[in-house]
DRENDO-1510 file (C-alpha; in Angstrom, 1 decimal, always signed):
<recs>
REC; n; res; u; v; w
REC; 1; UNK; +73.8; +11.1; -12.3 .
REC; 2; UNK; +76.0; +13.7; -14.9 .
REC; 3; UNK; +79.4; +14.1; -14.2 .
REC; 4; UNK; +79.0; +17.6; -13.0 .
REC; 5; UNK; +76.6; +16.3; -10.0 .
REC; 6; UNK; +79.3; +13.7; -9.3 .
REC; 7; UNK; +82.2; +16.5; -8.6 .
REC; 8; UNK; +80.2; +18.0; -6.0 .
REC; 9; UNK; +81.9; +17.4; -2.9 .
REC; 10; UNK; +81.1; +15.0; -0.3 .
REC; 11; UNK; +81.2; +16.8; +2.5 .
REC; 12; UNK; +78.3; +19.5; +0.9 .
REC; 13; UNK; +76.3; +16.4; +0.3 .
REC; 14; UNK; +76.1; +14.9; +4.2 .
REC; 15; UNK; +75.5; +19.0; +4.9 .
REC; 16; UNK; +72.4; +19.2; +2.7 .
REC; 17; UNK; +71.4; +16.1; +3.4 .
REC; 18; UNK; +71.4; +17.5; +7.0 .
REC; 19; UNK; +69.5; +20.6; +6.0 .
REC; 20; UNK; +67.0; +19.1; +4.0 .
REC; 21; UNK; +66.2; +16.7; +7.6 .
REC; 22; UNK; +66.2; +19.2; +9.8 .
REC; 23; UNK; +63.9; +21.8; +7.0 .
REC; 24; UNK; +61.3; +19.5; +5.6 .
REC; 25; UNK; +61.1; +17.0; +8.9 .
REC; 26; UNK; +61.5; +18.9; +12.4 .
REC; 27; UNK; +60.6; +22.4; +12.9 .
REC; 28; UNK; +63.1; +24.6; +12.2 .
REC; 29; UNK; +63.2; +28.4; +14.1 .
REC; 30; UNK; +64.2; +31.7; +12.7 .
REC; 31; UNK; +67.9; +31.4; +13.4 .
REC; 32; UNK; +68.4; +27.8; +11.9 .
REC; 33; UNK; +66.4; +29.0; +8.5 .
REC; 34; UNK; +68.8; +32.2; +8.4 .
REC; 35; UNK; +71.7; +29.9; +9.3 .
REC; 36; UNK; +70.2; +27.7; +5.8 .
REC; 37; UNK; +69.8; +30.4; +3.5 .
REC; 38; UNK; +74.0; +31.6; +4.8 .
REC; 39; UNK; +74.8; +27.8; +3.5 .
REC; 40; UNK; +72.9; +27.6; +0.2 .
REC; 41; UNK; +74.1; +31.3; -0.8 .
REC; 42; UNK; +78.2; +30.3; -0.5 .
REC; 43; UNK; +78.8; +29.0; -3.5 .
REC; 44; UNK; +76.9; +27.5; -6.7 .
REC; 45; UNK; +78.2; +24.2; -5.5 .
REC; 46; UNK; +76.3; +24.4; -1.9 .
REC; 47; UNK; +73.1; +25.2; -4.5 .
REC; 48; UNK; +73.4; +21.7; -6.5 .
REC; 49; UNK; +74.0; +19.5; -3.3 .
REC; 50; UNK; +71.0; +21.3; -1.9 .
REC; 51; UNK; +69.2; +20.2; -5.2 .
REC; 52; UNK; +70.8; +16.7; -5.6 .
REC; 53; UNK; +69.3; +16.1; -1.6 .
REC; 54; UNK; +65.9; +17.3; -2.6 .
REC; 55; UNK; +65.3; +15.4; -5.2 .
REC; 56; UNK; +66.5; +12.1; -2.9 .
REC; 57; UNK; +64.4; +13.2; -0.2 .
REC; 58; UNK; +61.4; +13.9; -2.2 .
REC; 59; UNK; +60.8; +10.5; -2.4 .
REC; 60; UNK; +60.1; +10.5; +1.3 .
REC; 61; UNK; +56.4; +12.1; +0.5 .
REC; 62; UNK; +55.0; +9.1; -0.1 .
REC; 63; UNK; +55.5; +7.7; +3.4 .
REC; 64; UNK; +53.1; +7.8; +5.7 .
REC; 65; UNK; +54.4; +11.0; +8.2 .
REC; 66; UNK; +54.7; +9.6; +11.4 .
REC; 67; UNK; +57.2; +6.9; +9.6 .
REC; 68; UNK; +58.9; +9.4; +7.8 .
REC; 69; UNK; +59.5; +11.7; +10.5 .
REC; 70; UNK; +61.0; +8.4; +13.0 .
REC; 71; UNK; +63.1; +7.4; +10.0 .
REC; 72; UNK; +64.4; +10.6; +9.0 .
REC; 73; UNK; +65.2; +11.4; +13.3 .
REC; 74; UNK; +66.9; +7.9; +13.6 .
REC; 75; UNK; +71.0; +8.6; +13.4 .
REC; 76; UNK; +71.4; +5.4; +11.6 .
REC; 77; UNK; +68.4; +6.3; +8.8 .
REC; 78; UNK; +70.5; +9.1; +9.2 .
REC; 79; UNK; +73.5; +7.7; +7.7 .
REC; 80; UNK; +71.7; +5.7; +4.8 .
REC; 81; UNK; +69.9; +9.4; +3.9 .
REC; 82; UNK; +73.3; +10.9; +3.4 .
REC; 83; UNK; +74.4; +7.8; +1.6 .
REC; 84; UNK; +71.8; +8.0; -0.6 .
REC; 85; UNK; +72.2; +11.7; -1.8 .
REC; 86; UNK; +76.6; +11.1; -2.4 .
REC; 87; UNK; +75.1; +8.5; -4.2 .
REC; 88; UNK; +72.9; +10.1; -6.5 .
REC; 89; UNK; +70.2; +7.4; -5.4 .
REC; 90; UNK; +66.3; +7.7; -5.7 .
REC; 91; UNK; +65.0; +4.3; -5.0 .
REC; 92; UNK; +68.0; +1.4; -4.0 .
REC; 93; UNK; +66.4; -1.9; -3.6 .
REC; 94; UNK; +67.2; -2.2; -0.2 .
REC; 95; UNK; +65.2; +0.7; +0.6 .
REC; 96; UNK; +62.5; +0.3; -0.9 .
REC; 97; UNK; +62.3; -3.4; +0.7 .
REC; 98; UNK; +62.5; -2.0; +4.3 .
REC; 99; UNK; +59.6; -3.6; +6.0 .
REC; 100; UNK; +58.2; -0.3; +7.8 .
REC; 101; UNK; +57.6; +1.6; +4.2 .
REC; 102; UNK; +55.2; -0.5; +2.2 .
REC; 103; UNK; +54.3; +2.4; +0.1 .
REC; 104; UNK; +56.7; +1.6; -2.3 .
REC; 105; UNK; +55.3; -1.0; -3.6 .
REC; 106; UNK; +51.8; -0.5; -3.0 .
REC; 107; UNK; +49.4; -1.7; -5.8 .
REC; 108; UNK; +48.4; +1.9; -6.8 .
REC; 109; UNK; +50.6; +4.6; -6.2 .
REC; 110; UNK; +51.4; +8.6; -7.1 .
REC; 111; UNK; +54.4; +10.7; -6.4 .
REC; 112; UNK; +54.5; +13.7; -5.6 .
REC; 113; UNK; +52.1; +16.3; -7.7 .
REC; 114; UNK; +50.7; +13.2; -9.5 .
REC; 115; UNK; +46.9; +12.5; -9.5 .
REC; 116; UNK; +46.1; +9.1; -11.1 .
REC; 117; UNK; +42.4; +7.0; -11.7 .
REC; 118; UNK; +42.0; +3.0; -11.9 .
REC; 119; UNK; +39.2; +0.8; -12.8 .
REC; 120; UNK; +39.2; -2.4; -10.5 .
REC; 121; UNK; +37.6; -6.1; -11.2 .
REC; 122; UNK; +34.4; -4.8; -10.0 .
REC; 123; UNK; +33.8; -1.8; -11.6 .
REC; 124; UNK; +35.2; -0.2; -8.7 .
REC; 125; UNK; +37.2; +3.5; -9.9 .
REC; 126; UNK; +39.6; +4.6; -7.7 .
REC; 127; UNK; +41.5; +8.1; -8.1 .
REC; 128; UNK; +44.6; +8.8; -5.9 .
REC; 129; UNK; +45.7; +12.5; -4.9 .
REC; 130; UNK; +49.0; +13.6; -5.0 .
REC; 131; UNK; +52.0; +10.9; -2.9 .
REC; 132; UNK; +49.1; +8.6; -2.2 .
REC; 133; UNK; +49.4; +5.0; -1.7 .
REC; 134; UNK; +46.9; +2.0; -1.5 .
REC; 135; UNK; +46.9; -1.8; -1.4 .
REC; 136; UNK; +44.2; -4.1; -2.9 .
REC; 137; UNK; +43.1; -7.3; -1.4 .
REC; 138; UNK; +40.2; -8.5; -2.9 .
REC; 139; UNK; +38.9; -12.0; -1.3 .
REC; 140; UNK; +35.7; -14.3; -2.2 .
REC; 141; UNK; +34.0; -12.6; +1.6 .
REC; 142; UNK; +35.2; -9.1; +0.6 .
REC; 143; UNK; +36.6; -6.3; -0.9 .
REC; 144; UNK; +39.3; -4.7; +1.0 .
REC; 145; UNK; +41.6; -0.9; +0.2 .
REC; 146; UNK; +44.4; -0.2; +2.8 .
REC; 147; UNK; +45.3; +3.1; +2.1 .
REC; 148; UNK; +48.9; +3.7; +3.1 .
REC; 149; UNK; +49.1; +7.6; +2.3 .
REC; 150; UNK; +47.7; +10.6; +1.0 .
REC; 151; UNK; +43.9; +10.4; +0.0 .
REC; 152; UNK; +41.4; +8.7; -2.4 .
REC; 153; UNK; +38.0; +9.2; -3.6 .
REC; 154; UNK; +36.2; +6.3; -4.4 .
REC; 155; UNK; +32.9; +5.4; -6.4 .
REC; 156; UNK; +31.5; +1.6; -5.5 .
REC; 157; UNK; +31.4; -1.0; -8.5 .
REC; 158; UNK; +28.5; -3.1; -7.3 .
REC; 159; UNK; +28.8; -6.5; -5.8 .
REC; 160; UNK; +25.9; -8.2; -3.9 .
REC; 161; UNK; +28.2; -10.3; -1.9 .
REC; 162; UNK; +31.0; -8.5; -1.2 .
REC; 163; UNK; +31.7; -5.7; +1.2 .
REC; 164; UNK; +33.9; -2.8; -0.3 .
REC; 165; UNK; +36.2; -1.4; +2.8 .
REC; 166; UNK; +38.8; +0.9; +3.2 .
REC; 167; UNK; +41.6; +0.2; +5.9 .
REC; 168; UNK; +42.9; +3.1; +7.7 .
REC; 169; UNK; +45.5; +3.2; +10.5 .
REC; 170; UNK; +42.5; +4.3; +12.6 .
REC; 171; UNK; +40.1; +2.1; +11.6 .
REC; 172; UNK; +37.8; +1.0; +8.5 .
REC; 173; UNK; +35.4; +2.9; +6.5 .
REC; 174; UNK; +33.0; +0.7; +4.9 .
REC; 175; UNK; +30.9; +1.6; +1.8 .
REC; 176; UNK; +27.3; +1.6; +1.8 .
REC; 177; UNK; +27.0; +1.8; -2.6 .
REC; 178; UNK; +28.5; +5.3; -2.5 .
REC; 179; UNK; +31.0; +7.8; -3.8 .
REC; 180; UNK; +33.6; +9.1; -1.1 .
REC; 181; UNK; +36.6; +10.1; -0.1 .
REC; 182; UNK; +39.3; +9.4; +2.8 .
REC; 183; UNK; +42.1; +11.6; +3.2 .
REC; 184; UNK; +45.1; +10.4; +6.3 .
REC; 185; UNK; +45.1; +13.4; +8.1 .
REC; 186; UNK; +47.4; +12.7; +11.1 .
REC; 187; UNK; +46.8; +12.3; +13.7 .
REC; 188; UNK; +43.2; +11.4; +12.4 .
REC; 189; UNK; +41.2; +10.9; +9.2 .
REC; 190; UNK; +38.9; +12.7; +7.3 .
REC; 191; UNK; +36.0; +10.8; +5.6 .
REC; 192; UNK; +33.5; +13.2; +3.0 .
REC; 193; UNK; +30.4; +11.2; +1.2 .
REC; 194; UNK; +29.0; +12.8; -1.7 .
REC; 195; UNK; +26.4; +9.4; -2.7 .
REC; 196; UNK; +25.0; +7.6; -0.5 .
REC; 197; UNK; +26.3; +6.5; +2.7 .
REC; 198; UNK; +29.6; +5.0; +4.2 .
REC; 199; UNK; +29.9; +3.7; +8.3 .
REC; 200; UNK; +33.1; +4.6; +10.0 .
REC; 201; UNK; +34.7; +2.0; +12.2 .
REC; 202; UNK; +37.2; +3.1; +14.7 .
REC; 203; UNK; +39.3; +1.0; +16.1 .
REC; 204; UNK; +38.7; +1.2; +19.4 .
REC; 205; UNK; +35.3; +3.6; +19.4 .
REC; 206; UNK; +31.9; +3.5; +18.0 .
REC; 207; UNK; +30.8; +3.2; +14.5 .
REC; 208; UNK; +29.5; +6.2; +13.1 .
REC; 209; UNK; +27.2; +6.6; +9.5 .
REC; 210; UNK; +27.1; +9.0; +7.4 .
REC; 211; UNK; +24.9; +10.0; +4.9 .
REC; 212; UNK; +25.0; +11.7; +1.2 .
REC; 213; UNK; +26.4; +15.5; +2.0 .
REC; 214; UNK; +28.1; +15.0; +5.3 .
REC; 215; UNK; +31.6; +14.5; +6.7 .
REC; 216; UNK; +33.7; +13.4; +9.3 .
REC; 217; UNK; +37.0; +13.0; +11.5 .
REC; 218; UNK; +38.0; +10.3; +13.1 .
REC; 219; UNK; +40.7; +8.8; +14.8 .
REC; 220; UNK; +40.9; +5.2; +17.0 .
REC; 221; UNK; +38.9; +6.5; +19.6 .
REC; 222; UNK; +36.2; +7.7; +17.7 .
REC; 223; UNK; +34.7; +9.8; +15.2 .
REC; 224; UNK; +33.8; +13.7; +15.5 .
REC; 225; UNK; +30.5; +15.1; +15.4 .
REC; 226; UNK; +29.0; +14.7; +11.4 .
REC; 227; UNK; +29.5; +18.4; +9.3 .
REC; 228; UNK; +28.3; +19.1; +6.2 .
REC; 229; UNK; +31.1; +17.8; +3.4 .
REC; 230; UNK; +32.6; +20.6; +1.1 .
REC; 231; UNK; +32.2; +19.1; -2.7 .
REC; 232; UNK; +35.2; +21.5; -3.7 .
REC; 233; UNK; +37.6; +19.1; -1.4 .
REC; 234; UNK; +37.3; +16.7; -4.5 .
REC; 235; UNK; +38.6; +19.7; -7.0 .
REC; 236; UNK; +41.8; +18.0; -7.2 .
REC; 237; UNK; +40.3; +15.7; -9.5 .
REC; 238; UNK; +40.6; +18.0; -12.4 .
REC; 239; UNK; +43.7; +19.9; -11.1 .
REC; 240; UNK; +42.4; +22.3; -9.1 .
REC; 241; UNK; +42.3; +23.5; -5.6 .
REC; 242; UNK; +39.3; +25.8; -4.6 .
REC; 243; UNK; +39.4; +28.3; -1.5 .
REC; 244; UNK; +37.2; +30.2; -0.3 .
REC; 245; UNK; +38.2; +33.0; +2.4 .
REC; 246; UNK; +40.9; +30.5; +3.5 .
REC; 247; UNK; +44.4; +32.0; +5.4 .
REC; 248; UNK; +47.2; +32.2; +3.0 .
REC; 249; UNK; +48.9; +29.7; +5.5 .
REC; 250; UNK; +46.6; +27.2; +4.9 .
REC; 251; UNK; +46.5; +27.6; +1.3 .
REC; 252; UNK; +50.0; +27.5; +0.7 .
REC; 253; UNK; +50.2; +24.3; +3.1 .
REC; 254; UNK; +47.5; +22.7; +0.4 .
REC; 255; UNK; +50.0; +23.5; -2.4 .
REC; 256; UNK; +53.3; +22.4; -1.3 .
REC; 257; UNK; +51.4; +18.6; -0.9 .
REC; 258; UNK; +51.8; +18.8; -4.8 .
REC; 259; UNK; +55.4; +19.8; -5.4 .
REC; 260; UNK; +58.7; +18.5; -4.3 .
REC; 261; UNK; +60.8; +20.5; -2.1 .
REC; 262; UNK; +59.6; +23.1; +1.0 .
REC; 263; UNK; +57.1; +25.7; -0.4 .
REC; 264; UNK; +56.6; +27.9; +3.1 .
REC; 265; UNK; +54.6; +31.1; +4.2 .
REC; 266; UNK; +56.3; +33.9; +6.5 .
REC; 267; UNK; +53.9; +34.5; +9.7 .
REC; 268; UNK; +53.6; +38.0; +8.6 .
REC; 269; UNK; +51.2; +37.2; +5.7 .
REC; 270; UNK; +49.5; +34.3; +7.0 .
REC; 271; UNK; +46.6; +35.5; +8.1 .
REC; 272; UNK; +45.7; +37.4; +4.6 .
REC; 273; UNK; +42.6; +35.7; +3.2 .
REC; 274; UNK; +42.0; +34.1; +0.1 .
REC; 275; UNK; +38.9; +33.0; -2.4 .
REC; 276; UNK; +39.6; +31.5; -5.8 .
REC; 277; UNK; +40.5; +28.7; -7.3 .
REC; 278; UNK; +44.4; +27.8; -8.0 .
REC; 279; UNK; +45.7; +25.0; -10.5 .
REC; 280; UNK; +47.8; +22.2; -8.4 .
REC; 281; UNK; +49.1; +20.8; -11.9 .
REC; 282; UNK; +51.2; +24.1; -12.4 .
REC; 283; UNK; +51.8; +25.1; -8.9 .
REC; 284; UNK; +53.9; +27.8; -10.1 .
REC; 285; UNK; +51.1; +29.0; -11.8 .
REC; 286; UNK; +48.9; +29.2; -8.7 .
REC; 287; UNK; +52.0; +31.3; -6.7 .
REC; 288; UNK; +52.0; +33.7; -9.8 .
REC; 289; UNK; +48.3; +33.8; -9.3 .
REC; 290; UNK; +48.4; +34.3; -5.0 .
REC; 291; UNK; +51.6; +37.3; -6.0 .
REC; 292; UNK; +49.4; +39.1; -8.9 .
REC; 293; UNK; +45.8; +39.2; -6.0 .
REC; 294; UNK; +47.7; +39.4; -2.9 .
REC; 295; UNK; +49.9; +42.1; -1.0 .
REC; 296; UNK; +52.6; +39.3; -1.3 .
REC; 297; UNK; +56.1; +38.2; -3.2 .
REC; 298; UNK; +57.1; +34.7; -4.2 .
REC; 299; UNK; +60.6; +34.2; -3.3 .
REC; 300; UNK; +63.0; +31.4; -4.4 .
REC; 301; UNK; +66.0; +30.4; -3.2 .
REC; 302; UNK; +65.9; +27.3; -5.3 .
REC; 303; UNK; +63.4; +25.2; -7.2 .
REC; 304; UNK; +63.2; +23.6; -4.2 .
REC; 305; UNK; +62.8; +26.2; -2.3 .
REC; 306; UNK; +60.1; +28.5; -1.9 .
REC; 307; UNK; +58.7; +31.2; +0.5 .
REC; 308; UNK; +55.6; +33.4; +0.3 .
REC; 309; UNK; +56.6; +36.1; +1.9 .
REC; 310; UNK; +55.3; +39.9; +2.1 .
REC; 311; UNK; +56.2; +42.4; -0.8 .
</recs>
């Protein structure tokens, strides 16, 4: 922490630490965004504390949303947040050992905007999307991925004895020598199979296969009718996002999953449609890109804040 972000006043750091709750975690109405945007614009100081509190908070992508949202709502979470930002903390040890988050130490990991591959023992390749999060737990009777959060497409190393699994809140997805992908969804899960096949297990419904070229949502009940998978969902393997005829809403939903802070579209434009395909390595490349072919303007009231709005 520099010496200019320790002088910034205490009492602006439990404020934004506030704001950044009630803007990124609950769902804020007109009057409490306009009654934001009054606080930031006082003073260059009110700016940095805002900053100092996204960058804390960011780190709260990588858990799962249903945690994050009860842990951000809880008043005493609610005290250790605030703490945190006067601090200047990202990750204290006694944070990241709280039992309820084990994201932050998952085997393989990515913040936010981050898209990593590994090779496991078997051959297995796993790439993670942006703030995903899985565990490995390999066992002589099988072969076993809890993913935590965010999304993963997997190809099968081959094992005779061995069944590969992915563990899911809402069940498993086993592998049937395939290349797939599960994205959390909440509430739900979305399973796509691009080789072969894969059977979905809900926890409390019926299993469910799926063949080469189809997908499916699912959720502890059960699993939704079979449609057919969309290869451009796995895009964001090379850095890309791909859309086609999709509401700006949507699209700009996509996008904020790969940078930190709020990135948010006003209701007047979004319903405008788009078709193309947009980096998510340089997300402010792909705004520049939606500003230059859409009736819109990209407005910022910090690097942590972003609006597409209408021109």
């Amino acid at each position: 922490m520099s010496a200019a972000e320790g002088a910034v006043d205490r009492a602006l750091l439990d404020a934004a630490a506030d704001w950044v709750i009630r803007l990124r975690y609950e769902t804020p109405d007109a009057d409490t965004r306009e009654a934001f945007a009054r606080w930031l614009g006082q003073s260059d100081a009110h700016a940095q504390a805002w900053e100092r509190a996204q960058r804390v908070l960011g780190h709260f992508d990588l858990v799962p949303a249903g945690i994050g949202r009860d842990v951000l709502r809880s008043r005493g979470r609610r005290s250790v947040v605030r703490a945190l930002v006067a601090g200047g903390l990202l990750l204290p040890a006694g944070w990241m050992a709280w039992r309820r988050a084990p994201v932050w130490t998952a085997d393989l990991r990515t913040a936010t905007g981050e898209r990593r591959d590994w090779i496991l023992d078997d051959g297995t390749r796993v790439v993670l999307n942006t703030g995903s999060a899985v565990d490995v737990r390999f066992t002589a009777t099988e072969r076993r991925l809890v993913l935590l959060a965010g999304e993963l497409l997997l190809t099968t190393g081959k094992d005779a004895v061995r069944p590969l699994l992915v563990q899911t809140p809402y069940g498993d997805v086993q592998a049937l020598g395939t290349r797939f992908s599960v994205r959390l969804n909440e509430p739900g899960c979305q399973v796509a199979v691009f080789e072969h096949a894969v059977e979905i297990r809900p926890r409390h419904g019926q299993p469910l296969r799926l063949d080469a070229g189809q997908a499916a949502r699912f959720t502890e009940a059960g699993a939704d009718t079979p449609l057919a998978a969309n290869a451009d969902d796995t895009a964001w393997e090379q850095g890309m996002l791909v859309v086609r005829n999709q509401r700006l809403t949507d699209v700009v939903a996509e996008l904020g999953r790969y940078r930190p802070g709020v990135l948010r579209c006003d209701a007047e434009v979004a319903n405008l449609r788009l078709t193309g395909a947009l980096s998510v390595s340089d997300t402010d490349s792909a705004l520049r890109v939606l500003a230059a072919r859409l009736p819109v303007k990209v407005r910022r009231v910090s690097a942590y804040w972003v609006t597409v709005g209408p021109q």
